[in-house]
C-alpha positions as CSV (number, residue, x, y, z in Angstrom):
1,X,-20.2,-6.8,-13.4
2,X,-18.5,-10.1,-14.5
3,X,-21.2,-10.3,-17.5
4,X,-20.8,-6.5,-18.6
5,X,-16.3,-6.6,-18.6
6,X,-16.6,-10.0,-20.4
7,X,-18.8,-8.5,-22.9
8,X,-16.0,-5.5,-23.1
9,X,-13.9,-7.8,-23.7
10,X,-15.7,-10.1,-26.6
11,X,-16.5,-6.4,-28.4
12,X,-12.4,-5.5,-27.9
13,X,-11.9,-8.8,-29.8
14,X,-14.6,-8.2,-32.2
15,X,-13.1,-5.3,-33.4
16,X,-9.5,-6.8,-33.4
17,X,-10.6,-8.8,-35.8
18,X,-12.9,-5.8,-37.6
19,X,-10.4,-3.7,-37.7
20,X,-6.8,-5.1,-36.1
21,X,-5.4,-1.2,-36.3
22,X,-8.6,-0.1,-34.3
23,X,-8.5,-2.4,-31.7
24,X,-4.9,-2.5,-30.7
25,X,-5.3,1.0,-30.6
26,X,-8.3,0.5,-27.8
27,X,-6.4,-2.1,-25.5
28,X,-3.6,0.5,-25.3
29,X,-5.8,2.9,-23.8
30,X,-7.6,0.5,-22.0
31,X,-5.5,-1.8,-20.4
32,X,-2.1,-1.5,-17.6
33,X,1.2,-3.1,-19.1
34,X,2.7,-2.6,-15.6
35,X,2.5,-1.4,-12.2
36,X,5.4,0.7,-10.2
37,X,5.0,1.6,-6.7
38,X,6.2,3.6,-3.9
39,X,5.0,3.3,0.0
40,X,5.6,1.5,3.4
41,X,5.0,-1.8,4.7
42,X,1.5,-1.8,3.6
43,X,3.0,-2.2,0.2
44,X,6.3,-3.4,0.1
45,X,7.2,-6.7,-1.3
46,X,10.6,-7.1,-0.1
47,X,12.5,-4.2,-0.3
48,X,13.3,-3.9,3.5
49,X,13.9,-8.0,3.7
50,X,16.8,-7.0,1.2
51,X,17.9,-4.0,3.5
52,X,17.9,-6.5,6.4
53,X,19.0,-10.0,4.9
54,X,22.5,-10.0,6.4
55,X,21.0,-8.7,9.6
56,X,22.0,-11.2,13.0
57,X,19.4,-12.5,14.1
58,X,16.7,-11.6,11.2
59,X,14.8,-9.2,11.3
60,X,11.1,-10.2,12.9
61,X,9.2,-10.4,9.2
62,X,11.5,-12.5,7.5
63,X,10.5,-15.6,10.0
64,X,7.8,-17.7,9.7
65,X,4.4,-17.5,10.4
66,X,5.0,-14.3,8.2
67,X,4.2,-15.4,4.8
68,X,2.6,-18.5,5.8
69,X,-0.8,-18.7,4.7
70,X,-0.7,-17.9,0.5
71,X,3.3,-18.1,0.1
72,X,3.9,-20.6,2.9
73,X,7.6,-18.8,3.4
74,X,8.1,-15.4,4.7
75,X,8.7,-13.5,1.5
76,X,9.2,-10.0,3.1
77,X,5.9,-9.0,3.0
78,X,4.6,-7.7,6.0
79,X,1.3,-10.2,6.4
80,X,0.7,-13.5,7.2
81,X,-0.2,-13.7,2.7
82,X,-0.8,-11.0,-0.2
83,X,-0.9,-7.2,0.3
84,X,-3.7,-4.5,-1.3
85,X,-1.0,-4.7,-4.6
86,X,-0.9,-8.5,-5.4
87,X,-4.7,-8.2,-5.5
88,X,-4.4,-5.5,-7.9
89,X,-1.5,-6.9,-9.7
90,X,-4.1,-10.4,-10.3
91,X,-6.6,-8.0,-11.2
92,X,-5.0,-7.0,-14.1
93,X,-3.5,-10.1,-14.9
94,X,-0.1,-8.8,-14.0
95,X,2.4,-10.9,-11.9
96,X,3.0,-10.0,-8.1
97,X,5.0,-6.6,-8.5
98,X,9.0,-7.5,-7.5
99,X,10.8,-6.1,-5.4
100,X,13.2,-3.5,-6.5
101,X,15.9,-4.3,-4.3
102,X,15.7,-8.0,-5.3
103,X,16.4,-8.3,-9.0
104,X,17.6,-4.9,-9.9
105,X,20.8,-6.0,-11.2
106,X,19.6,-8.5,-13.7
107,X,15.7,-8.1,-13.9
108,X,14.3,-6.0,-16.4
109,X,11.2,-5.2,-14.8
110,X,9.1,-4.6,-18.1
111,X,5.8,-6.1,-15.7
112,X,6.0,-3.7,-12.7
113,X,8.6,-2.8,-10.0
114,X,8.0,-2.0,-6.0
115,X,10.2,0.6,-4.4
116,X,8.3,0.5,-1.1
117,X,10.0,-0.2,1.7
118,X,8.7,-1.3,5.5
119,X,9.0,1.6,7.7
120,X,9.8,4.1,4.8
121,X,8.5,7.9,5.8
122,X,7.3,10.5,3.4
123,X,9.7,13.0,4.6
124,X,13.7,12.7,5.2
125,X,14.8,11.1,8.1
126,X,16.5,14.5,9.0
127,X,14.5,16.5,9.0
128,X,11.6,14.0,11.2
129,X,14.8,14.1,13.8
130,X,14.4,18.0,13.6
131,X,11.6,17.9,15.1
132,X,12.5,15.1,17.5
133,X,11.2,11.9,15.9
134,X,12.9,8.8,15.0
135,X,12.9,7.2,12.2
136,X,13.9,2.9,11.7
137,X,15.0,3.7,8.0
138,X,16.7,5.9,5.6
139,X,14.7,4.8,2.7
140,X,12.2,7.3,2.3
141,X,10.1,8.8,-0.2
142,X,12.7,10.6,-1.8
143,X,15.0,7.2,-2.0
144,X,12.8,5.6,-3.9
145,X,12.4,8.2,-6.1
146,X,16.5,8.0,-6.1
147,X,15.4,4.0,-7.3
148,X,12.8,5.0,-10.0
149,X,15.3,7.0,-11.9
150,X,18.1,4.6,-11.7
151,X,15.5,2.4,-12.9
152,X,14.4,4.2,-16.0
153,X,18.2,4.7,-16.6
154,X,18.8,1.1,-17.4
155,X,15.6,-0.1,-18.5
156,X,15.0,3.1,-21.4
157,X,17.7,3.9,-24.6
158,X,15.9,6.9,-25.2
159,X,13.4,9.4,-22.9
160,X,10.5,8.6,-25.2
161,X,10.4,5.1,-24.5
162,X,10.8,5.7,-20.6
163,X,7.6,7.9,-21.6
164,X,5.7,5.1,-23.7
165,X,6.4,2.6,-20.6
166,X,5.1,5.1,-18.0
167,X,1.9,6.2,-20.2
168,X,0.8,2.2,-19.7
169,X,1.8,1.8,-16.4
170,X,-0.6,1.9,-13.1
171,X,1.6,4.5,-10.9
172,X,1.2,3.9,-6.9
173,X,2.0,6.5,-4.8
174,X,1.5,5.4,-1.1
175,X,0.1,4.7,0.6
176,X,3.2,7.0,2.5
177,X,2.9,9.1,5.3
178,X,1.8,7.1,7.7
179,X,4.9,6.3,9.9
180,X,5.8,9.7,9.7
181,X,2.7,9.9,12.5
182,X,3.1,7.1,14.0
183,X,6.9,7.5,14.8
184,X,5.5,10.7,16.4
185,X,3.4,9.1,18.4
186,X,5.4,6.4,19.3
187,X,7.5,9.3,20.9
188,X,5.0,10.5,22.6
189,X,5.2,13.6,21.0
190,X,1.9,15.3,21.1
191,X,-1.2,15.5,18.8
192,X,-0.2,18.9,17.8
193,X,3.5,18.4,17.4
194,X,2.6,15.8,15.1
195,X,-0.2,18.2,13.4
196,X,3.1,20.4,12.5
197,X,4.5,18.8,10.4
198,X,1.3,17.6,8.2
199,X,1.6,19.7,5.7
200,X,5.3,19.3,4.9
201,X,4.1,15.4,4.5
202,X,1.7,16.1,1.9
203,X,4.3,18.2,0.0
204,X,6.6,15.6,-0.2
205,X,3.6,13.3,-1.9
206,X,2.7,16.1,-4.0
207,X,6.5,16.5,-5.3
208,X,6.6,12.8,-5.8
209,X,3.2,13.0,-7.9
210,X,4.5,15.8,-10.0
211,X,8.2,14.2,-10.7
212,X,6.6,10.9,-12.3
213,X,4.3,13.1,-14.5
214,X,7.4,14.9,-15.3
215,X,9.1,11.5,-16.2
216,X,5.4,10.5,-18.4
217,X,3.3,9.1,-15.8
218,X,-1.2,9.2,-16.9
219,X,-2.4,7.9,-14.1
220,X,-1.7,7.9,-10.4
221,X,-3.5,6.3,-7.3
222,X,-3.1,7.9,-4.4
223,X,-4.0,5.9,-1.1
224,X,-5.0,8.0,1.6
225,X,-4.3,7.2,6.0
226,X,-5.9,4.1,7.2
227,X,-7.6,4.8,10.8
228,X,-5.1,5.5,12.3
229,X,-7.1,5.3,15.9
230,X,-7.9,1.5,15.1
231,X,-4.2,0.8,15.0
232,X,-3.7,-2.2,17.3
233,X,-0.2,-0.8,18.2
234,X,-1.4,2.6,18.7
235,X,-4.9,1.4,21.1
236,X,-2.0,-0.3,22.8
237,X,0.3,2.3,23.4
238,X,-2.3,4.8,24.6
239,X,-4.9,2.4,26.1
240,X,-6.6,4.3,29.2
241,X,-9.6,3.8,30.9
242,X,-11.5,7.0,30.1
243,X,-14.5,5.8,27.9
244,X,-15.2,9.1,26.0
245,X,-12.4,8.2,23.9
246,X,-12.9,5.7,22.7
247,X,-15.9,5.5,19.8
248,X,-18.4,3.3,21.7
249,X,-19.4,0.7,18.2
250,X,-15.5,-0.2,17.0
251,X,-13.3,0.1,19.8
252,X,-11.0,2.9,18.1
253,X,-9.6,6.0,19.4
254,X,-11.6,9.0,18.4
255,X,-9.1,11.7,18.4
256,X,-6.6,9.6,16.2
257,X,-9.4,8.5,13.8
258,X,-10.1,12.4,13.4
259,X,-6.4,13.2,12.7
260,X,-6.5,10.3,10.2
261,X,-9.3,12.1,8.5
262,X,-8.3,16.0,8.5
263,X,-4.8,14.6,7.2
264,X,-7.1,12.9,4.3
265,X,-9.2,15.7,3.5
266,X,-5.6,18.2,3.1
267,X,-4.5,15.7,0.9
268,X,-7.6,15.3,-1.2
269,X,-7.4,19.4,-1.4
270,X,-3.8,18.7,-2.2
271,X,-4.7,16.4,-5.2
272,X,-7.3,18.5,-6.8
273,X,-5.1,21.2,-7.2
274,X,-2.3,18.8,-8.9
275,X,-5.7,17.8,-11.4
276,X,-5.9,21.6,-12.4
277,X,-1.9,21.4,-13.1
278,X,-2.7,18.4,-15.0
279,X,-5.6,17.9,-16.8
280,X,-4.3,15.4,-19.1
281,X,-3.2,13.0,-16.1
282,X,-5.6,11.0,-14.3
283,X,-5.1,11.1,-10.5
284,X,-7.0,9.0,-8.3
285,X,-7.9,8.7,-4.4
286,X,-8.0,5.5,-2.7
287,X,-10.0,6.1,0.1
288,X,-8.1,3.3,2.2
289,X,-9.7,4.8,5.8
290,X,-13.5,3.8,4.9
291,X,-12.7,1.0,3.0
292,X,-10.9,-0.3,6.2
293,X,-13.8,1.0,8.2
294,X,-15.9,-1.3,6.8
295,X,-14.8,-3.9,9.2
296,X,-13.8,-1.9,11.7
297,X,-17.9,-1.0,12.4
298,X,-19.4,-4.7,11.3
299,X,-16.3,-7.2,11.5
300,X,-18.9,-10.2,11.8
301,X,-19.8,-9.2,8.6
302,X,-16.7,-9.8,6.7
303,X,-15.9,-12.9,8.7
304,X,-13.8,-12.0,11.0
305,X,-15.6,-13.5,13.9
306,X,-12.4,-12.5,16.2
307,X,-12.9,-8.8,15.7
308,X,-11.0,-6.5,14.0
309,X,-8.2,-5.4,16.6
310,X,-7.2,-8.0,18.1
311,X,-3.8,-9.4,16.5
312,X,-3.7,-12.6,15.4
313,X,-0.1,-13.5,16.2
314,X,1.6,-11.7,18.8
315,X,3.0,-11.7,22.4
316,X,-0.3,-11.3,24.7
317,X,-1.7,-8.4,26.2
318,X,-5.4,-6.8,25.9
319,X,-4.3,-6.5,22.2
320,X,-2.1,-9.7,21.5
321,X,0.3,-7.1,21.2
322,X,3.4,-6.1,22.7
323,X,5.9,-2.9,21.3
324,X,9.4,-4.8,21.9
325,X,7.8,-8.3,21.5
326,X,7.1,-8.8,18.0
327,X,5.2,-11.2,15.4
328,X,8.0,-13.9,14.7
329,X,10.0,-12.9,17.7
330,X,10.4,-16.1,19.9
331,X,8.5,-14.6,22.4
332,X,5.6,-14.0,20.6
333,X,3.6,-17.7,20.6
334,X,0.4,-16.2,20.6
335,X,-0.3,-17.4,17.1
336,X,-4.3,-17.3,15.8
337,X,-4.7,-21.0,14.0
338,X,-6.9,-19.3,11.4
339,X,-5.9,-15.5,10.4
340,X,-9.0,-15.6,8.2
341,X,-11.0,-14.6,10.7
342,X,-8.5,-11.7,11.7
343,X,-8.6,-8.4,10.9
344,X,-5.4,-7.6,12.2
345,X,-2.2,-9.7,11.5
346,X,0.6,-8.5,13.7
347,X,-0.8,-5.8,15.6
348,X,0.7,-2.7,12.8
349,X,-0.1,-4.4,9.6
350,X,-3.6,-6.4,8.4
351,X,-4.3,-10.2,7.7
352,X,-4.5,-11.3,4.0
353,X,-8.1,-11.4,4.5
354,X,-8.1,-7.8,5.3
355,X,-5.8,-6.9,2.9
356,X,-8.1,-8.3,-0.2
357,X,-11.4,-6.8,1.1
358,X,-9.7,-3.4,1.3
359,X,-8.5,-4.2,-2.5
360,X,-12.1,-5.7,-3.4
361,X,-13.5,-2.4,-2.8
362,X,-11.6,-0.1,-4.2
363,X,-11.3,-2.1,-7.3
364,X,-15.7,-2.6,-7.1
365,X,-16.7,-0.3,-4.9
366,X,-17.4,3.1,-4.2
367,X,-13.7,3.8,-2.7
368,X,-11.4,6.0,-5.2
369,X,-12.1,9.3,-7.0
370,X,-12.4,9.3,-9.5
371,X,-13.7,5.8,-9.8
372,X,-10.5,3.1,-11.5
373,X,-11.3,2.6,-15.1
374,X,-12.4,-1.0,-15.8
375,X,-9.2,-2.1,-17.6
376,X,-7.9,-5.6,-18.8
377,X,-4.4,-6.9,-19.3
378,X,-2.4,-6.8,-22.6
379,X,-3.1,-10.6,-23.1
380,X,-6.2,-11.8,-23.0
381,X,-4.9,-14.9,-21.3
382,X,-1.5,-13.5,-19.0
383,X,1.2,-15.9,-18.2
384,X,1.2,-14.8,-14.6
385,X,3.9,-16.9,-12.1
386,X,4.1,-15.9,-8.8
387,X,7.2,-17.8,-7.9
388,X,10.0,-15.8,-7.4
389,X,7.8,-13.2,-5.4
């Protein structure tokens, strides 16, 4: 693979100098300028440690060990290192995507911009409390679509050049939705309760999708639910002893792994239709559930030799974790000395380790649909710098 995209690339500059009109004209189409993002935790690069900074005492992310092992400083991201986007964003020789809510008043965020936030739902806050679930933050799907615009308002003169920059920019939606369950079922509301509101979930997505078309978007990833029955937090919270379950080869609750998948096929059915609306856009599926699965059913495999759902920092328990005893509370000592060979980080959110195998295969493997184009950067040779995120 590494022999076939440098060849791609000595052909691109081959007919740069062949034809300069030509080839400029093929790394446009080719290549990402940028990368904007909405989501949760899973994605966010700060936005929430923004919400939070003036919070007494700070909030549990924005202490060390978070951030320890690639930034050595907790940086807002929700790992112990880099999330499923800075492996993308190095991928395409972009720099680590900033947070919105860190620079917006005198970056101009011409590389990429993150308007995820930790905790953020799909739907409104008001109406999850409708149907008796709470939320930990106001900044949901339709926020951040509040930020995008504001955005384009100060960083486009005109409506066709807000169009140009989106046409060459990598659009993430999600992944989003999934603390919309989980709230639920940190409630205790039931299976089916949850099941309700589903479809009003994967509305919200779709409106999202079809707004950044609107505003000139090409091409959209779409992450789908991670298993949500291997959730550390979630084994934890509804650990029992009745084996049947419980799938007998990774540990993980059956019933919540099939909800994670029926919600993944409606929003597959979901994106197929937006494909027929528009034909001209490409939309993409990341299949996050089996590319997490991968070391959820052989976690020896990918190296980590401490399993994949155990935490490795946390406050003890069958788990290492503990609901209302947090990673980088002062209460939670038990801190893995090497979280390479941990699936699981802090019991709701994966190790970097995790995080780049998941990003390995959907950027190589056999994990989106349609498959990511093989693109390159705008250089040839990026000036990326990492420092300020």
């Amino acid at each position: 693979k590494m022999v076939f995209c440098l060849s791609k690339i000595a052909f691109i500059i081959f007919l740069i100098f062949l034809n300069p009109i030509e080839g400029r004209r093929l790394i446009s189409l080719r290549c990402f300028n940028s990368i904007i993002s909405f989501g949760d935790s899973l994605t966010d690069t700060g936005n929430e440690f923004y919400l939070t900074r003036y919070r007494n005492p700070s909030p549990y992310f924005a202490r060390l060990p978070y951030g320890e092992t690639f930034f050595h400083r907790p940086t807002g991201r929700f790992s112990n290192g880099r999330l499923i986007i800075d492996f993308i964003a190095e991928s395409l020789g972009l720099p680590l995507v900033p947070a919105y809510l860190g620079g917006k008043d005198n970056v101009k965020f011409t590389q990429g911009v993150n308007f995820a936030v930790g905790g953020s739902t799909a739907l409104d806050p008001a109406y999850l409390s409708n149907k008796g679930v709470k939320t930990t933050t106001n900044a949901s799907l339709v926020a951040q679509l509040g930020w995008f615009k504001e955005m384009l308002s100060s960083h486009c003169k005109f409506p066709s050049e807000c169009k140009e920059f989106l046409q060459n920019s990598l659009i993430l939606v999600g992944e989003i939705g999934g603390n919309d369950f989980i709230y639920g079922f940190f409630g205790n509301n039931t299976k089916e309760k949850v099941e309700s509101y589903v479809p009003a979930v994967i509305n919200s997505i779709s409106s999202a999708i079809q707004e950044v078309i609107e505003f000139g978007a090409s091409r959209v990833v779409v992450p789908g639910s991670m298993p949500l029955g291997c959730s550390t937090a979630l084994l934890t919270i509804f650990m029992d002893s009745n084996k049947e379950d419980y799938d007998p080869i990774t540990g993980c609750i059956n019933w919540l792994n099939q909800f994670s998948k029926n919600y993944n096929k409606l929003l597959q059915m979901e994106l197929h239709l937006l494909r027929q609306l528009h034909p001209s856009v490409t939309i993409i599926y990341a299949d996050y559930y089996n590319a997490a699965m991968q070391f959820y059913l052989s976690p020896n495999t990918y190296g980590f030799t401490k399993g994949a759902l155990v935490a490795c920092c946390g406050a003890g328990g069958p788990y290492n974790y503990k609901l209302f005893e947090l990673c980088g509370d002062p209460t939670a000592r038990n801190i893995c000395s090497d979280p390479s060979i941990y699936a699981s980080w802090d019991g709701m959110h994966f190790t970097e380790a995790a995080y780049k195998l998941i990003a390995t295969s959907l950027l190589e493997g056999n994990f989106t649909f349609p498959p990511l184009p093989k693109i390159c950067s705008t250089s040839l040779s990026p000036n990326v710098n990492h420092s300020d995120s």
